[in-house]
N, C-alpha and C positions, 0 to 999 in steps of 0.2 A: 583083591590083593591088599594086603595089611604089614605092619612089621608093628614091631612092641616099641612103649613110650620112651624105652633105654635107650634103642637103638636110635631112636631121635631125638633124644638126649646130646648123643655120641655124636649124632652128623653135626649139630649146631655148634659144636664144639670145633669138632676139623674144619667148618664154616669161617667161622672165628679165627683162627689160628692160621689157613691156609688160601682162602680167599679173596680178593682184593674186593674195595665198594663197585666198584664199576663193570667185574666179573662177576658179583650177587646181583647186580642191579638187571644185565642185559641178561641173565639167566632166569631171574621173575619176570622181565617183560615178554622171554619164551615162552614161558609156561602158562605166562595169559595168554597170549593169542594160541595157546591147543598146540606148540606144537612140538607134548613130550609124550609117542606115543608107548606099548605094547611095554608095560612096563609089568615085570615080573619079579618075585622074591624067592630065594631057593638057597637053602644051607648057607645062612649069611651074606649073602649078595644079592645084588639089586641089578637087573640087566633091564636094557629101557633104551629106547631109539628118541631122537631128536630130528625131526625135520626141519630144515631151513633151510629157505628158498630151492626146493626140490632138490634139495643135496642131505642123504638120512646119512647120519653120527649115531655109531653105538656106542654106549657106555656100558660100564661095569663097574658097582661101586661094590666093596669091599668092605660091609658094614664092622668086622672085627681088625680089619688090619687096611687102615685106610688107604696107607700110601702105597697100595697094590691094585686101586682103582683106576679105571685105564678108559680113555676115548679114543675115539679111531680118526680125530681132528687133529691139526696138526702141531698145538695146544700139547698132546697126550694126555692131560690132567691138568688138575684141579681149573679146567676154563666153565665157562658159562654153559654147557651145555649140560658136565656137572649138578651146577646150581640148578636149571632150571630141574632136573629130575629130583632135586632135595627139596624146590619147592611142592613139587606134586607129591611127594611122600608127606612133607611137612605140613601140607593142606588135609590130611585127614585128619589133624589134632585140631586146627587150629585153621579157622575161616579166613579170617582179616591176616593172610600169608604178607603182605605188606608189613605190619608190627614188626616180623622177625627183620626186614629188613633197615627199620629206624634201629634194633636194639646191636646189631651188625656192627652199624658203624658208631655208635656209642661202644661196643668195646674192642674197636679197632681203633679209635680216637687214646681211650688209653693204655691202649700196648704200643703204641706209640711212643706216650709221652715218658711213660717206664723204661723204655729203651733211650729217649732222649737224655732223660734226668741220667742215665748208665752212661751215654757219650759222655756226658760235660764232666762228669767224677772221673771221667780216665782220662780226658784231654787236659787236666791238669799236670798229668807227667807226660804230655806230648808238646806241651811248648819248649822246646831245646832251643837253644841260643844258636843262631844263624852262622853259619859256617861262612868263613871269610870267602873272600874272591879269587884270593892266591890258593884257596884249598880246593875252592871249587872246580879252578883251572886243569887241576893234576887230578880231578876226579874220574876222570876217562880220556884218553888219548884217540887219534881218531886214526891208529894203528889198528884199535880194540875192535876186536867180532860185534857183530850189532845185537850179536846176547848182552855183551858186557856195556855195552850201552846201554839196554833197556833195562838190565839189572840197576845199574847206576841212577836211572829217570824213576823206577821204580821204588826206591828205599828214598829218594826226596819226595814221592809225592803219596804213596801209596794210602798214607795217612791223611793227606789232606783233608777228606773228606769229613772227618769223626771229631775234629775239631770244632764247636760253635761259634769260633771268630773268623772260619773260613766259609765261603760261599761259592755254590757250582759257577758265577758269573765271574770270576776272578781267577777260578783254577787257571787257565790257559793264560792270562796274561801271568801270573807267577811264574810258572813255567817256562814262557818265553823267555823272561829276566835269566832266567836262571840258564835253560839253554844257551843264549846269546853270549854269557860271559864265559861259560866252559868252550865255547867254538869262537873264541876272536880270535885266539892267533892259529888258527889251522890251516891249513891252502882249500884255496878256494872250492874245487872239488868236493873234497872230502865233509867239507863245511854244510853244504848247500843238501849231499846225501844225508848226512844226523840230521838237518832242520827235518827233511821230511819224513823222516825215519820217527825220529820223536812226535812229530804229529800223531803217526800209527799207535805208538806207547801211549801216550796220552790220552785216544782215543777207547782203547783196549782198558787202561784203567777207569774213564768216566765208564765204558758199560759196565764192568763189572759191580762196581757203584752202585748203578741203576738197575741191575739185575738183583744185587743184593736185599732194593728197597721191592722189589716187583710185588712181592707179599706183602706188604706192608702198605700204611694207608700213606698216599701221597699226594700234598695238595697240587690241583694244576701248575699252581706257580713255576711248582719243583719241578712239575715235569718238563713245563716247559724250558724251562732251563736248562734240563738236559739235553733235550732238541737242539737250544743253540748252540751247546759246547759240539754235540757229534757234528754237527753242520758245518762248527768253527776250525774243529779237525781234519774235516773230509775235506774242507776247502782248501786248509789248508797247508795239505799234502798236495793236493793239487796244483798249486802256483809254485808250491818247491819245486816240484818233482824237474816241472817245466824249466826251468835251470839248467838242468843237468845237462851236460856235455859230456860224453865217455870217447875218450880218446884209446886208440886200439894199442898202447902199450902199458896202459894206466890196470895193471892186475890187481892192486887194490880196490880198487874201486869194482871192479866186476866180481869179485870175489862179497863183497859187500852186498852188491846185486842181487846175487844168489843166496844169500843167505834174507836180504829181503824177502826175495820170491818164498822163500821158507816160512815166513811170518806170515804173511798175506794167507799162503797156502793152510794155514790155521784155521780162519777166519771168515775166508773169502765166501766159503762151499759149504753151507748150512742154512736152514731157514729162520726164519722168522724177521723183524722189521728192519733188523741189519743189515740184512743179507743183499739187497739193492746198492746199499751202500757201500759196502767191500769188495762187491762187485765192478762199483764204479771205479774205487780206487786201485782195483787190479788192472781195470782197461786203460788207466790214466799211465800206470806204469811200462805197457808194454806199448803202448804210443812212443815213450818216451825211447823206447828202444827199440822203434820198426828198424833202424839203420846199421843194426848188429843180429846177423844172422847165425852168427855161434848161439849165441844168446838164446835167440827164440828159439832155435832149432831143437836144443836143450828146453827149455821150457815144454814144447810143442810137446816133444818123448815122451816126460814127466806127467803133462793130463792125459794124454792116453793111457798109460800104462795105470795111472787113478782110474781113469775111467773104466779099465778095465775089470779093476777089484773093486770097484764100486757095486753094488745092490742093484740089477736092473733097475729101471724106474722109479729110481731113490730119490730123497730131495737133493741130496748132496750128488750124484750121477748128474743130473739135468744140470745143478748149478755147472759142474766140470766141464758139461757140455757147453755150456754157454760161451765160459772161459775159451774154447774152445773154438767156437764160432769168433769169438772177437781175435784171435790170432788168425784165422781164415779170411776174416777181413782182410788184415794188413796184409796176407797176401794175395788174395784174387777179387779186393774189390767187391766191385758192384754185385759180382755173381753171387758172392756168399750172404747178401741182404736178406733175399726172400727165408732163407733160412732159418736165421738170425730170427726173426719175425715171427716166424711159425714156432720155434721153441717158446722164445719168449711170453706169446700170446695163448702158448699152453702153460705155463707155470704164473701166468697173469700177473706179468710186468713188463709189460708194454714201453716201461721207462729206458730200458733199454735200445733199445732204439732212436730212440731220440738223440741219444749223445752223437750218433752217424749224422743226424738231417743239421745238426749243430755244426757239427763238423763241417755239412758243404757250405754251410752258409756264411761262416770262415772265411772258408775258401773261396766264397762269391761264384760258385757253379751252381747257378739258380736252375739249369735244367735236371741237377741229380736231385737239389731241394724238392722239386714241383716231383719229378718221380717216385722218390721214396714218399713225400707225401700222399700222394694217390695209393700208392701200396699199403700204406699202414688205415687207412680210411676204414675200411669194414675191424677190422681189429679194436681202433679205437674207437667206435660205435657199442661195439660188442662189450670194450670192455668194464661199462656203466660208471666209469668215474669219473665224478666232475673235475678233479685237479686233471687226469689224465687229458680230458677234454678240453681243457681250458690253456694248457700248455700245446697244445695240439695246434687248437685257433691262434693260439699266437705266432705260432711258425707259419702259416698262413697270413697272418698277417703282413710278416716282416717280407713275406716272399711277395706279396701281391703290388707292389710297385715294381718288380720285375718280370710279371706275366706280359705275353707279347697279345694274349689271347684272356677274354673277361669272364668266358663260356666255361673255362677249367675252374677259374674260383667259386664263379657262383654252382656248378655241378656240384662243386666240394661239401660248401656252405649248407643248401640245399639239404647236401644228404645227412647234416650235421643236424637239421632241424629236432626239438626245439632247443639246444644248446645255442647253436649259432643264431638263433633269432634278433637279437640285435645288431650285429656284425653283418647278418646276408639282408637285413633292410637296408642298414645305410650302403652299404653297396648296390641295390636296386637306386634307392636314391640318388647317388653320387652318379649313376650309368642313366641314369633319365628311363631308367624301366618301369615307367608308373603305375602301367597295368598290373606286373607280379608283385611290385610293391602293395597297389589297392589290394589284391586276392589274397595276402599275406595277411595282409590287419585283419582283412575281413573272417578265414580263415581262423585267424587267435581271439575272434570275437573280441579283439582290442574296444576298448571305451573312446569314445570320441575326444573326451577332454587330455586322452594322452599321446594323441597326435600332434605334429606340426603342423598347426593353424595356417601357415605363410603354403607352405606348402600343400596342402589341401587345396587352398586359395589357385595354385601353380596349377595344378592338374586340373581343376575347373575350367582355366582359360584355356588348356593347352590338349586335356584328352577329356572333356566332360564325361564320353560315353564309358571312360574306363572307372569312373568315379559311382557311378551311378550305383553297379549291386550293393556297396558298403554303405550309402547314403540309405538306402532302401533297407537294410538289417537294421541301422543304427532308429529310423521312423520306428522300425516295427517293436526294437526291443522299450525303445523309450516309452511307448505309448503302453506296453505290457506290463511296464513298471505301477499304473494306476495311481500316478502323482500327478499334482500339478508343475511340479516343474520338469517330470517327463514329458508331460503335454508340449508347455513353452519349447523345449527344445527340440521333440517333432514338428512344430510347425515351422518354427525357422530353418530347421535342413528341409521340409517341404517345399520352403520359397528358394532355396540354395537347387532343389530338387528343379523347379520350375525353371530355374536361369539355365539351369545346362540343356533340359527338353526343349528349351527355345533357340540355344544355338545351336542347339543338332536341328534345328527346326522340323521338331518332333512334337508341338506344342499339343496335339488329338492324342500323342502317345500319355501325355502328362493329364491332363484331363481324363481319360479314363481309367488309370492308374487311381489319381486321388477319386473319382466315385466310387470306385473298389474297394477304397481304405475308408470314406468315408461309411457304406452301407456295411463294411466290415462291422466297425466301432459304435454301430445308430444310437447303442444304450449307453455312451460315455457321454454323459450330459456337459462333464466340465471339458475334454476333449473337444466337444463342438462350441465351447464356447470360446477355448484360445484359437481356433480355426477363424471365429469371427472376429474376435481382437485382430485377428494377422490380418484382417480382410482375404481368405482362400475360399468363404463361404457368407452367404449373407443368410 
């Protein structure tokens, strides 16, 4: 299978133009390890499968009219899987397919800066002299629909970003200034709904932001900077929202509600790395209003009847569904968990679930904590992510000074192995279970020198016999090593080896042990000779 030098001419170009470094980069590191396969060329398109991690991606690339190329990832284009088949075409011209990727980000570096140098020539007629305090005041009323609100948040900031005296770490406090003088004299209610309302806007304008640079090359720095602002967002709307008080004759305000629920509903039910996040922010809201049943009731209608004209098995269906299960919560509870769960852990965000075991723990109902944890256990196993797993153990954590029983944390731990391997030793530790403890080191083939010496020393006086198999690995591996300082330190766990054979008063068991090890080794001349140093052989 071949195509002509134009036509990858052409790709290197939409390369260029449409792919980010780090979507070139993980699309060559597919194509090195094999896994772009059955790739075909026919009347202008390139069709070619992707394997990764036992999940096949088909593409269709479009060599005359690009942006009609299509992957069957959740991406739909221009992602690394993409790339990786431009590598494997691109590898027929050209061996050393790594070059195209230094020359990539040399001219994404300056399409860059040609757009940069374009900002700062037109941020010169964006510096407008700062609107007074008295104007800012009357710039939205908190009568006004929470359109005319975000209209108003959006003509102050919309631009912020295209300025280069402005910086994504400062967007949000500007903002707040600015928020906080437009709502000082409002009632309190009305106030506390714009703070978290604007969060949302706010939010809505950094992604778009960040979605506009998605193609484009962007240093970590920026990105990560973007991370803190949506975090700074989602947080907080969350501590607003929490405020809120709706009193049952207050029809402003619930009319406000509603038309929130309208925004969120944008937003919420879509995929990709936001979509956890909007999700969050939609359960925070309808927490806030378990104690108004008009309310949910209307809401409740509303995703069913989405969910209805939704796409079977769509991303946006599941997301509804979700939504869904968390208003089933607030009202049956416990029952509606395993649920929750099971969708979750099929659209693999397991994160979901956690805001509930948060929740009991709140609440200090350490029996619902320990149960939902047991429930989510094979889930989060399954679902190979160290944050998922590392937030996991920590709720275990916080729970484990309120077990009545030691048998349930360490089962847990246990099954957590080897994530939890530090956490289920010192709790062997802590529970004086020397034995599972010894089987555990010995088990991770652990190094002697990264043990507690003091305690090593413990278990000698206290269980010799349970010390012994590790004592016996740690001789064997030392002496395999063919150093002399492997040597020195087999013979000294030898004598270590000796002390506990004689308080088990087992001393015929240790003597014919070390004749085993010694006709084992007969040819290690420097071996027998730290034996003699030790005095263990004359």
């Amino acid at each position: 299978m071949s195509i002509s030098k134009n036509h990858i001419v052409g790709l290197q170009m939409e390369m260029i133009k449409r792919f980010g470094e780090k979507t070139m980069q993980r699309g060559w590191l597919a194509y090195q390890k094999g896994c772009v396969q059955n790739v075909k060329a026919k009347h202008g398109k390139v069709q070619a499968e992707v394997l990764v991690k036992q999940e096949t991606y088909r593409v269709e690339m479009d060599l005359e009219q690009f942006d009609n190329s299509r992957c069957t990832c959740s991406t739909k284009r221009y992602c690394y899987h993409m790339a990786a088949i431009f590598f494997n075409l691109y590898g027929q011209f050209e061996k050393r397919t790594e070059l195209f990727l230094m020359h990539h980000q040399q001219m994404r570096l300056r399409r860059s800066k040609e757009r940069s140098d374009k900002q700062k020539r037109a941020a010169k007629a964006y510096a407008a002299p700062p609107e007074s305090s008295a104007q800012e005041s009357q710039a939205v009323q908190e009568e006004d629909s929470l359109y005319t609100w975000q209209l108003d948040l959006n003509k102050k900031f919309a631009g912020y970003f295209t300025s280069p005296s402005h910086h994504v770490d400062s967007f949000h406090a500007e903002a707040e200034k600015y928020i906080n003088r437009v709502t000082e004299n409002w009632l309190q209610e009305s106030r506390v709904l714009y703070l978290a309302a604007a969060e949302l806007f706010l939010l809505v304008l950094a992604e778009n932001r960040y979605s506009d640079l998605s193609n484009g090359y962007k240093p970590q720095q920026l990105q990560d900077s973007f991370m803190r602002l949506f975090e700074l967002c989602a947080t907080g709307f969350r501590k607003r929202i929490a405020h809120l008080t709706l009193q049952t004759s207050d029809n402003h305000i619930r009319q406000r509600l509603l038309e929130l629920f309208d925004f969120i509903h944008k937003h919420a039910f879509r995929w990709g790395d936001a979509a956890v996040r909007w999700l969050d922010i939609y359960r925070h809201l309808i927490w806030q209003i378990a104690d108004q049943p008009e309310l949910l009731k209307k809401e409740e209608a509303r995703l069913q009847a989405e969910i209805n004209e939704a796409t079977a098995a769509s991303d946006k269906q599941m997301r509804l569904r979700l939504a869904s299960l968390h208003l089933e919560m607030l009202r049956d509870g416990e029952a509606a968990f395993p649920k929750l769960l099971e969708l979750a852990q099929e659209i693999g965000e397991i994160e979901h679930c956690f805001a509930y075991v948060e929740q009991s723990i709140r609440a200090r109902d350490w029996p619902v904590v320990q149960e939902r944890l047991n429930s989510m256990l094979e889930a989060v196993r399954s679902s190979g992510s160290k944050q998922v797993m590392d937030r996991y153990l920590g709720f275990w954590l916080r729970l484990m000074p309120h077990l009545d029983s030691n048998a349930h944390r360490l089962d847990a731990l246990r099954a957590l192995l080897p994530h939890s391997f530090e956490l289920y030793a010192s709790s062997l530790e802590q529970m004086g279970e020397y034995r599972d403890w010894i089987d555990l080191q010995a088990a991770a083939d652990r190094p002697l020198q990264e043990l507690n010496a003091a305690l090593l020393g413990e278990i000698e006086r206290r269980d010799p016999e349970a010390i012994l198999p590790y004592y016996h690995q740690i001789v064997e591996r030392s002496i395999s090593e063919r150093r002399r300082d492997g040597y020195k330190q087999a013979v000294e766990l030898l004598k270590k080896l000796q002390a506990c054979y004689e308080q088990l008063q087992q001393a015929d068991r240790y003597n014919e042990y070390l004749t085993r090890l010694i006709d084992k080794y007969k040819m290690l001349r420097a071996f027998h000779e730290e034996l003699r140093r030790g005095n263990l052989i004359t």
